[in-house]
N, CA, C and O atoms as a printed pandas DataFrame, in Angstrom:
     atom_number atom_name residue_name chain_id  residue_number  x_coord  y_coord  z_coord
0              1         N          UNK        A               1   18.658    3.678   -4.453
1              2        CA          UNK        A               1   17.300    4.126   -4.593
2              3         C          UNK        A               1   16.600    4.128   -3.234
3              4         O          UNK        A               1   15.395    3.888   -3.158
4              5         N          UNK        A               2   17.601    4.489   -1.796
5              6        CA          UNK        A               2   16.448    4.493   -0.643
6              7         C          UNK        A               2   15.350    5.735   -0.959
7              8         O          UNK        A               2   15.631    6.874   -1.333
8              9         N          UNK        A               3   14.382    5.323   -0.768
9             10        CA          UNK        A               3   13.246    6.393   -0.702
10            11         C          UNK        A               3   12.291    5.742    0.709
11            12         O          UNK        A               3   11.745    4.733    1.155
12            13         N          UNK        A               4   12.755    7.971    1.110
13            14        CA          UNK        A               4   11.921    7.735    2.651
14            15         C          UNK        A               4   10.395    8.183    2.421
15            16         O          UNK        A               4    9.940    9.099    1.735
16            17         N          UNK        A               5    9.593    6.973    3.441
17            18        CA          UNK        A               5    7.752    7.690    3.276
18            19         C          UNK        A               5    7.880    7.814    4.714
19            20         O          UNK        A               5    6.826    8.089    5.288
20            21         N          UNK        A               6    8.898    7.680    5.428
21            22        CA          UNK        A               6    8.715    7.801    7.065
22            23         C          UNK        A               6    9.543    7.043    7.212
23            24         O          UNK        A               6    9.925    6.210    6.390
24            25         N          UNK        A               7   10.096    7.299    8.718
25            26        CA          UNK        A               7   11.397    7.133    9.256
26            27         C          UNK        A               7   11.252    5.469    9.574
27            28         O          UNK        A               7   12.276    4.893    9.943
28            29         N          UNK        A               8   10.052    4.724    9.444
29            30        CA          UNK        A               8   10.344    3.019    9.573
30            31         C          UNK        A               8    9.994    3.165    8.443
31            32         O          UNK        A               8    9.769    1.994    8.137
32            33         N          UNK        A               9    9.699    3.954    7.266
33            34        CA          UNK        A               9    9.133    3.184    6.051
34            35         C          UNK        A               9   10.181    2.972    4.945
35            36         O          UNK        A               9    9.913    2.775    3.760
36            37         N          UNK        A              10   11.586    3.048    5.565
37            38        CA          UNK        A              10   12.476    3.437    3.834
38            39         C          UNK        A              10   12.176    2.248    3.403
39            40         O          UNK        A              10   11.885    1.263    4.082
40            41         N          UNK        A              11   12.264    2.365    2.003
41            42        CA          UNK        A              11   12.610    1.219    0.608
42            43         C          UNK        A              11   13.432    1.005    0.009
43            44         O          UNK        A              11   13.658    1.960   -0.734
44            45         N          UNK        A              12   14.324   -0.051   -0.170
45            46        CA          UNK        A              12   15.345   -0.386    0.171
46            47         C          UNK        A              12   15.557   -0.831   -1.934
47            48         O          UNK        A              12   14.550   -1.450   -2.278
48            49         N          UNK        A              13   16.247   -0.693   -2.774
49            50        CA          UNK        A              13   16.067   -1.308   -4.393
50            51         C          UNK        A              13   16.994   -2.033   -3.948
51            52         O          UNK        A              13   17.654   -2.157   -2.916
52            53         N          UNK        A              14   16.840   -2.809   -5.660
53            54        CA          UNK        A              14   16.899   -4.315   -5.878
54            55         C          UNK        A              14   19.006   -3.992   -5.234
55            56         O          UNK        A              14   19.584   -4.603   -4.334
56            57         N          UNK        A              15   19.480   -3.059   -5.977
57            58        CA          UNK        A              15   20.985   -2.980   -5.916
58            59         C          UNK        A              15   21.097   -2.699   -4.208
59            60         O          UNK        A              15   21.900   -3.438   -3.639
60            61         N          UNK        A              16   20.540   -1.936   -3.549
61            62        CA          UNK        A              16   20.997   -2.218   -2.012
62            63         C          UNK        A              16   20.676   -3.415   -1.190
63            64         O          UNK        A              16   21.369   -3.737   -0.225
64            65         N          UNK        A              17   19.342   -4.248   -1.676
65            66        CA          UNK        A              17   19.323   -4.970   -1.198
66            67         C          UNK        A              17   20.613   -6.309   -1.871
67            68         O          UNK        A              17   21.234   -7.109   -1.171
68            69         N          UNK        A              18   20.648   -6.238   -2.590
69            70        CA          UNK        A              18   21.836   -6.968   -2.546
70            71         C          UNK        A              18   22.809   -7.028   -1.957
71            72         O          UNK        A              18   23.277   -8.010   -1.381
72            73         N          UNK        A              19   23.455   -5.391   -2.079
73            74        CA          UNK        A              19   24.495   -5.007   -1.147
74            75         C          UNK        A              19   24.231   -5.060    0.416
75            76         O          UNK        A              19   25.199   -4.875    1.153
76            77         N          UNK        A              20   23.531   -5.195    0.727
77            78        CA          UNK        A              20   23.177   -5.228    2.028
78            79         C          UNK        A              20   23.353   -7.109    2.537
79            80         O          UNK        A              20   23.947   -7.393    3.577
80            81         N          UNK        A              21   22.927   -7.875    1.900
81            82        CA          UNK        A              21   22.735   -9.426    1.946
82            83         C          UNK        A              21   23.831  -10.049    1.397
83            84         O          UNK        A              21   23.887  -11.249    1.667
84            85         N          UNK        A              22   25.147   -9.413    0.383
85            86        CA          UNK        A              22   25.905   -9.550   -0.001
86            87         C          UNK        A              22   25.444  -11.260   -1.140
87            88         O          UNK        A              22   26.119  -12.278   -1.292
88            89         N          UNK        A              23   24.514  -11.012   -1.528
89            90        CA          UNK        A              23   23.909  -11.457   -2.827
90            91         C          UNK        A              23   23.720  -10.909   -3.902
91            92         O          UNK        A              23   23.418   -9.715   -3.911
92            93         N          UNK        A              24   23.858  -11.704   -5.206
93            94        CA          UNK        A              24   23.285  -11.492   -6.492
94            95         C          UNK        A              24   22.367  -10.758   -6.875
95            96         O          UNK        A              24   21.322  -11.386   -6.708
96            97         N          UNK        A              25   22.165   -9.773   -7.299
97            98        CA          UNK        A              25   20.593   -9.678   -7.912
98            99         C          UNK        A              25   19.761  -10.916   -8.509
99           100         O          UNK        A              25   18.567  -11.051   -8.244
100          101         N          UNK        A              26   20.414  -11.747   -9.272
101          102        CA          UNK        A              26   19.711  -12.842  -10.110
102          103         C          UNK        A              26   18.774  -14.131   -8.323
103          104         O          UNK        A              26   17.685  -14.690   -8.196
104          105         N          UNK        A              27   19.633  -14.042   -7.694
105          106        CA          UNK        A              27   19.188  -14.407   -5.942
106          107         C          UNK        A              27   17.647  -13.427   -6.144
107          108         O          UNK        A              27   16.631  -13.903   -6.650
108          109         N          UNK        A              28   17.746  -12.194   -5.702
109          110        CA          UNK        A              28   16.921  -11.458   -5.219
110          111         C          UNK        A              28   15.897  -11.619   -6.181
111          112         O          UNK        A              28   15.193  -12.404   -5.545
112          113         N          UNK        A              29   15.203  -11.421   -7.425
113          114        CA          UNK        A              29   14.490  -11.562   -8.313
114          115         C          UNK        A              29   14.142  -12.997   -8.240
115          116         O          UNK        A              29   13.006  -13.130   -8.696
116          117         N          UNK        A              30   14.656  -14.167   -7.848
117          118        CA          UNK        A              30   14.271  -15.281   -7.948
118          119         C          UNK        A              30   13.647  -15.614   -6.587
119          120         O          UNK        A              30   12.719  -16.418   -6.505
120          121         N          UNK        A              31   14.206  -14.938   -5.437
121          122        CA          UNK        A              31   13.050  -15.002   -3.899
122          123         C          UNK        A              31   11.835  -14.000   -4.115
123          124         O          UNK        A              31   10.905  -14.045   -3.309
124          125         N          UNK        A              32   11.796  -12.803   -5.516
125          126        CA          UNK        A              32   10.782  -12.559   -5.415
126          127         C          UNK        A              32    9.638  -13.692   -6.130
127          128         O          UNK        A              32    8.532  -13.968   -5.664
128          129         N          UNK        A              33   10.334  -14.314   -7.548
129          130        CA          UNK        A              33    9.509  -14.745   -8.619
130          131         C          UNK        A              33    9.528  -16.104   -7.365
131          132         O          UNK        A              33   10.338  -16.879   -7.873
132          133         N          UNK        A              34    9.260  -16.475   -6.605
133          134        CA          UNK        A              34    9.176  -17.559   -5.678
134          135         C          UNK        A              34    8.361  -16.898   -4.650
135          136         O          UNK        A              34    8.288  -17.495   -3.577
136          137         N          UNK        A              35    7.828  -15.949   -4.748
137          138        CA          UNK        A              35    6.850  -15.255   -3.396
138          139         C          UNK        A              35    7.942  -15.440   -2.018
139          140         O          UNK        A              35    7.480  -15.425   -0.877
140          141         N          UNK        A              36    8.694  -15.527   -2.149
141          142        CA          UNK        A              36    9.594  -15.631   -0.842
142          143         C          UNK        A              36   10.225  -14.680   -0.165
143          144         O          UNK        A              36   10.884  -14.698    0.874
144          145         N          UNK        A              37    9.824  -13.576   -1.158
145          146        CA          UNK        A              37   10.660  -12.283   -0.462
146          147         C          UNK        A              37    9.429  -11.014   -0.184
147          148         O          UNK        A              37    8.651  -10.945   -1.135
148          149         N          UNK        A              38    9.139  -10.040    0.924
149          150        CA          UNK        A              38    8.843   -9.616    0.752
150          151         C          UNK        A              38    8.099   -8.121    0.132
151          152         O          UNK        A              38    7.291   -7.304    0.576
152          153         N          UNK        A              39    9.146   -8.358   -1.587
153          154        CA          UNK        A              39    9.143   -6.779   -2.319
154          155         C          UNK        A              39    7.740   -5.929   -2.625
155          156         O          UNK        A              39    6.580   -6.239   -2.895
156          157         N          UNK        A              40    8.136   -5.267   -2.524
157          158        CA          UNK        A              40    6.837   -4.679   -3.213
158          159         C          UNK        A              40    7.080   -3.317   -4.898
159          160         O          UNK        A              40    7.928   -2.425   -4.933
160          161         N          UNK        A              41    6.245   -3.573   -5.809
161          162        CA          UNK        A              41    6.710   -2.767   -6.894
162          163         C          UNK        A              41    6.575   -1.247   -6.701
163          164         O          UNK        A              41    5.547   -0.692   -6.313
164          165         N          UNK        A              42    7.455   -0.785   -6.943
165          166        CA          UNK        A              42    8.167    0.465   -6.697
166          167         C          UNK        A              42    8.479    1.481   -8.381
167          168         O          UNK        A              42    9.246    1.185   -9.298
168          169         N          UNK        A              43    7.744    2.436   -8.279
169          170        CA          UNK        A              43    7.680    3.275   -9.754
170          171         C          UNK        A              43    6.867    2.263  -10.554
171          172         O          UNK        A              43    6.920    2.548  -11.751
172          173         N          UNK        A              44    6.147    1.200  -10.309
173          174        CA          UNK        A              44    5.673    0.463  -11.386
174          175         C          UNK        A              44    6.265   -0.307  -12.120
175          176         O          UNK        A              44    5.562   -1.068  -12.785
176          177         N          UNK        A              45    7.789   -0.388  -12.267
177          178        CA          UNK        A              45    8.307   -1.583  -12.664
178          179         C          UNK        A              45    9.464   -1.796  -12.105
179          180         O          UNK        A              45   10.198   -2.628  -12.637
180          181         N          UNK        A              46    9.847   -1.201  -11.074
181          182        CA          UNK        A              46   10.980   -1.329  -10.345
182          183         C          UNK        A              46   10.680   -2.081   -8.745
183          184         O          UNK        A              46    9.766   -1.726   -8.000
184          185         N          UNK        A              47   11.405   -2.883   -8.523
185          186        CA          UNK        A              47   10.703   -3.292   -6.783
186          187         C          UNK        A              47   11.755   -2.996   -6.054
187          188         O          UNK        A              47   12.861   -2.706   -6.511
188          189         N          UNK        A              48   11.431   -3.060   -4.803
189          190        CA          UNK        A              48   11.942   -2.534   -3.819
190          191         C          UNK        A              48   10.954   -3.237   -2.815
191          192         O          UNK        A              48    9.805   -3.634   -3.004
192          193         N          UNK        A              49   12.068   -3.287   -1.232
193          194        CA          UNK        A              49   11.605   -3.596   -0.040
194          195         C          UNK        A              49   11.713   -2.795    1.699
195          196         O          UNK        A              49   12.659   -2.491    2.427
196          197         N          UNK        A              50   10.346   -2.700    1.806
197          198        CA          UNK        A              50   10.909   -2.026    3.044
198          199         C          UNK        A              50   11.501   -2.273    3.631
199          200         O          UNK        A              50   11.863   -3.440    3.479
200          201         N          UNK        A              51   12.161   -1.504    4.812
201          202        CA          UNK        A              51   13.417   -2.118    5.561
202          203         C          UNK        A              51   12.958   -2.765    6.957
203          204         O          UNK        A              51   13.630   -3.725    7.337
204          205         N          UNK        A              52   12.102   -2.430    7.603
205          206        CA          UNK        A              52   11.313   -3.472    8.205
206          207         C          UNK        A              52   11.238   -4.509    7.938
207          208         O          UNK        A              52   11.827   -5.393    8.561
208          209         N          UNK        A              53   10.259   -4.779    6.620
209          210        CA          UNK        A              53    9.809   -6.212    6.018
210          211         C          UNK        A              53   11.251   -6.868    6.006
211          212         O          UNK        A              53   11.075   -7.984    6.496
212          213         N          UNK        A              54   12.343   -6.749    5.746
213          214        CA          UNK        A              54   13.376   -7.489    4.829
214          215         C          UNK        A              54   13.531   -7.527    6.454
215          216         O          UNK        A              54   12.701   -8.315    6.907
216          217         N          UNK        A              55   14.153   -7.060    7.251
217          218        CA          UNK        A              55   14.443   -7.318    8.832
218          219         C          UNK        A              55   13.420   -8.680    9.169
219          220         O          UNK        A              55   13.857   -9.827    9.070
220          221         N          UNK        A              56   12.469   -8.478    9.445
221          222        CA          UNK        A              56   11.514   -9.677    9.845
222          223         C          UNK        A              56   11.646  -10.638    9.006
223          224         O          UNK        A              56   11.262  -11.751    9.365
224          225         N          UNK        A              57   12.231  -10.462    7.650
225          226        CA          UNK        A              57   12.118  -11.914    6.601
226          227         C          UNK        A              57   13.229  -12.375    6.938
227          228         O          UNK        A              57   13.191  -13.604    6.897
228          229         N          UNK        A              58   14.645  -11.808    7.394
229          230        CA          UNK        A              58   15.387  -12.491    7.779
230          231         C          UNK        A              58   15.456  -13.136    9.064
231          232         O          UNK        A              58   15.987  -14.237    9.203
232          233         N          UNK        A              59   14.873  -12.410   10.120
233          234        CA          UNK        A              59   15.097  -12.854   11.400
234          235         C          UNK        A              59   13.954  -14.449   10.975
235          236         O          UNK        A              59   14.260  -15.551   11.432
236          237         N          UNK        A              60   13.072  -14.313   10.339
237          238        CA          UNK        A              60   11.828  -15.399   10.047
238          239         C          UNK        A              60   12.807  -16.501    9.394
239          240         O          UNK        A              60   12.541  -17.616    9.844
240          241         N          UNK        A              61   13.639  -16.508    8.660
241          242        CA          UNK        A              61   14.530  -17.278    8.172
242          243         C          UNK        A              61   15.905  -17.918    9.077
243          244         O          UNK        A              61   16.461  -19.010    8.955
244          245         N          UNK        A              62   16.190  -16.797   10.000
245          246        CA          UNK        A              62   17.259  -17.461   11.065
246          247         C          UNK        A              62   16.862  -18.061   11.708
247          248         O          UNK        A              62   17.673  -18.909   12.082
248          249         N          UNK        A              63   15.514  -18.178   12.328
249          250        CA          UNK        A              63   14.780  -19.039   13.456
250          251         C          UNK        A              63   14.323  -19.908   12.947
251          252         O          UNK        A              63   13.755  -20.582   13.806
252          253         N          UNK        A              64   14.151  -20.622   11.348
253          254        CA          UNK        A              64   13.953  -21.688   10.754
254          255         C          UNK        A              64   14.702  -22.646   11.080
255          256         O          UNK        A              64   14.571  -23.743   10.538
């Protein structure tokens, strides 16, 4: 489900971001329901994350 609004803005769904982090979905839904991730809702009941945001949440997490 990438969907481009501009060339830094893609949005990344719940199934790539997994594939990308080589995590669970049941992971990803639980860093959202924990405010820990930064998704945003996508079609209204689907979320998704930009690919920016998820870049900075990890680098914010390696330097922890």
């Amino acid at each position: 489900m990438t969907t481009h609004v501009g060339t830094d803005r893609e949005i990344l769904g719940v199934a790539e971001i997994c594939a990308e982090l080589k995590v669970h979905e049941n992971t990803v839904y639980r860093w959202i329901a924990e405010e820990d991730f930064p998704a945003i809702r996508v079609g209204g009941r689907k979320w998704g994350v930009r690919r920016a945001e998820m870049d900075w949440w990890l680098d914010q997490r390696r330097d922890a």
